[in-house]
C-alpha positions as CSV (number, residue, x, y, z in Angstrom):
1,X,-138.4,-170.1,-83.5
2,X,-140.0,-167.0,-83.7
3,X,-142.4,-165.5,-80.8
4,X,-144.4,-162.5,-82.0
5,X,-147.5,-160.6,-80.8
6,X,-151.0,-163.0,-81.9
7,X,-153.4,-161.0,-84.0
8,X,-157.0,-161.9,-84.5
9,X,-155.8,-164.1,-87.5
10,X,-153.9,-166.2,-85.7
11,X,-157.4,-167.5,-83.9
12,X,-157.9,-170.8,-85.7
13,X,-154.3,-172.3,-85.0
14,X,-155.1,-171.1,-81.0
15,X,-158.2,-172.4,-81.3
16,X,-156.6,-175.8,-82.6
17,X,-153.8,-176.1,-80.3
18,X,-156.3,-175.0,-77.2
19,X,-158.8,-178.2,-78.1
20,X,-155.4,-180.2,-78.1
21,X,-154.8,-179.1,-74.6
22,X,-158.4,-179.6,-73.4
23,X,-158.4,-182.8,-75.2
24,X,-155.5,-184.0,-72.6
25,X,-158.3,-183.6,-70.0
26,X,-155.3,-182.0,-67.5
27,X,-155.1,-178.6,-69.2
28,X,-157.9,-176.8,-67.9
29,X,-162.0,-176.9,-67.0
30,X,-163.0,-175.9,-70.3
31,X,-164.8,-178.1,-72.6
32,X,-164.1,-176.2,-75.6
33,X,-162.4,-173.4,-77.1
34,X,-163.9,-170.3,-77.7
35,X,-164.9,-168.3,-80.6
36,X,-162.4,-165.3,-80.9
37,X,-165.1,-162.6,-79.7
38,X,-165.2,-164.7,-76.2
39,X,-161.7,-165.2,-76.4
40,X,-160.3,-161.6,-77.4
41,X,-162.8,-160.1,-74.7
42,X,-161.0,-162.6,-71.7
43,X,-157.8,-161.5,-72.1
44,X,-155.3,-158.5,-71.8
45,X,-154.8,-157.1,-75.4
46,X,-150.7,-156.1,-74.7
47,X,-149.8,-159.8,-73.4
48,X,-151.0,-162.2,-75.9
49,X,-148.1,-164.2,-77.8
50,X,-147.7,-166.9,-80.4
51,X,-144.9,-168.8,-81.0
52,X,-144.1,-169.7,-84.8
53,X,-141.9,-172.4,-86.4
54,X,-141.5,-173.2,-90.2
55,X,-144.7,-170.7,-90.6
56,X,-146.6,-172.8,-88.3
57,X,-148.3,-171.8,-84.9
58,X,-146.7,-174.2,-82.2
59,X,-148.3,-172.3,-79.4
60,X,-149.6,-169.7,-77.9
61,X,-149.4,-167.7,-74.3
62,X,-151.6,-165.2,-72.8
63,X,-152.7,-163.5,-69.4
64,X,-156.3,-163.0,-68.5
65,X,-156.6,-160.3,-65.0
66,X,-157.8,-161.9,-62.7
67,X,-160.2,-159.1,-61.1
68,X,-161.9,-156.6,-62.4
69,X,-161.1,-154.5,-59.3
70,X,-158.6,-151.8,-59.8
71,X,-156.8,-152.6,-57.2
72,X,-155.5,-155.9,-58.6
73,X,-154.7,-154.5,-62.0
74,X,-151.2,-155.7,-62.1
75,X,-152.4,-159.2,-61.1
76,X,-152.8,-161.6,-64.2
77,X,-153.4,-165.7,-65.4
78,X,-151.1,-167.3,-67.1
79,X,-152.3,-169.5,-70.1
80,X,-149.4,-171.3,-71.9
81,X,-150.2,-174.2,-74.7
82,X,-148.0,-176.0,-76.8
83,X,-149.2,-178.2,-79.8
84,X,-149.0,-181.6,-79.4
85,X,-145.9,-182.1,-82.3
86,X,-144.2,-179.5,-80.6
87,X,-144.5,-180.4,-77.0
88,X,-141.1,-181.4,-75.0
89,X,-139.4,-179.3,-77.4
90,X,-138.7,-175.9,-75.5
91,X,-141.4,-173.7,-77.1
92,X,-143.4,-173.7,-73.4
93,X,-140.4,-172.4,-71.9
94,X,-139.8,-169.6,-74.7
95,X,-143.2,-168.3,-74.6
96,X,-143.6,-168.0,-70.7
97,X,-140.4,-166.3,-70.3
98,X,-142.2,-164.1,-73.5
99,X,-144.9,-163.4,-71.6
100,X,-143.2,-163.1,-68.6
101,X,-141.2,-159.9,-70.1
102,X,-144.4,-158.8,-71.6
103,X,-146.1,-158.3,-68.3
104,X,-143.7,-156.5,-67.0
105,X,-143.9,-153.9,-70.1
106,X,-147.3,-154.1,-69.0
107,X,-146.7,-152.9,-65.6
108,X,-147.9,-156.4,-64.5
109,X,-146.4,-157.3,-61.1
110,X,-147.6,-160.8,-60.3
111,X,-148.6,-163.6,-62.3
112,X,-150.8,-166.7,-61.5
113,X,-150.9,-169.9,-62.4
114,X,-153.3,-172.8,-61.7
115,X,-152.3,-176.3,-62.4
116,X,-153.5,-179.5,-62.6
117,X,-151.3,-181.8,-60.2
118,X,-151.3,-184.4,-62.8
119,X,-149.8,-182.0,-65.1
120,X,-146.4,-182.4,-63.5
121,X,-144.5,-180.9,-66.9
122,X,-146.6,-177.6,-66.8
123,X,-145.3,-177.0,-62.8
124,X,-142.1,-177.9,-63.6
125,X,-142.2,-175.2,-66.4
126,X,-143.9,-172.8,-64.0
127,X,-140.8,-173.4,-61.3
128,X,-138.1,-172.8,-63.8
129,X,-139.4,-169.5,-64.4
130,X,-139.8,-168.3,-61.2
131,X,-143.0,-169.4,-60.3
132,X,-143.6,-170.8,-56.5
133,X,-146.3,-172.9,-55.3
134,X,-148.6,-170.8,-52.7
135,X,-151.3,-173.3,-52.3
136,X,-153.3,-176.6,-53.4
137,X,-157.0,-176.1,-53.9
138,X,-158.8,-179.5,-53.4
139,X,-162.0,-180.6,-55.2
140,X,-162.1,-176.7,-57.0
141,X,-164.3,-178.0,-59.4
142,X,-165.7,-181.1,-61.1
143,X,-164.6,-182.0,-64.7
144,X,-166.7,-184.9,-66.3
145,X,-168.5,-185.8,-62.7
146,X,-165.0,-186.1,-61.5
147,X,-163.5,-183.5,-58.6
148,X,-160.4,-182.2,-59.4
149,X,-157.5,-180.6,-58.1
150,X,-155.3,-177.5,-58.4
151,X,-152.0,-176.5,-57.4
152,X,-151.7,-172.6,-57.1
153,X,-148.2,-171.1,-57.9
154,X,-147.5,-167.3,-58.7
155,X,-144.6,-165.0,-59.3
156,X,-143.6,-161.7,-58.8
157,X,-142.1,-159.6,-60.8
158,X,-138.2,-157.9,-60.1
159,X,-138.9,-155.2,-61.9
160,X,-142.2,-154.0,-61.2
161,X,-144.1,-152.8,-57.8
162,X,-140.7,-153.6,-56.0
């Protein structure tokens, strides 16, 4: 498997594998996938990643800051999806410690993730990296008249702000 920087081309197979994971209805709020401009302008240019098998997209990581405030520039989202054939196969793993290593060219010192609890394989991914659980938000937000959930974990970097 190969991990490389995602370009603007690489959109549709994102896009793809994105609807996958919203389709699971424990991925995220979103009800669709965005049209690259939408996308492109969410999320920090230097720490977006895709990784590829056989010439095929398997998945895709990015960070998205999560102020505009320059205080909390080295403060980032994690998004990490894995295509359906390719899940429980390692590729989640590969690409967060990816973009793990990419924040911290980035000068990115802590890193968020939020979590479905149902999504038990996603915080078990998180923890293996280095991730810790610093909260539980209850009933953040409804999804399909339903209130949901989410389990807040973060890490911070070794290298940076230390």
């Amino acid at each position: 498997m190969q991990i490389r920087n995602m370009t603007e081309t690489d959109h549709p197979s994102v896009q793809a594998i994105y609807q996958e994971g919203i389709a699971t209805g424990h991925a995220t709020f979103e009800t669709s996938a965005p049209a690259w401009e939408d996308w492109d302008a969410e999320h920090i240019s230097s720490c977006r990643l895709v990784a590829i098998n056989d010439e095929k997209i398997e998945g895709w990581a990015a960070l998205s800051p999560v102020s505009g405030r320059c205080i909390y520039a080295g403060v980032a989202e994690v998004s990490v999806y894995v295509a359906a054939t390719a899940r429980g196969k390692g590729v989640g793993k590969q690409l967060l410690q990816a973009l793990i290593d990419a924040s911290e060219e980035a000068g990115i010192w802590t890193l968020q993730s939020g979590v479905f609890p149902e999504n038990i394989a996603s915080i078990r991914l998180n923890e293996t990296l280095g991730f810790r659980e610093i909260g539980y938000r209850e009933k953040i937000g409804k999804m399909n008249g339903v209130w949901r959930d989410v389990v807040l974990l973060e890490r911070r970097s070794t290298v940076v702000g230390v």
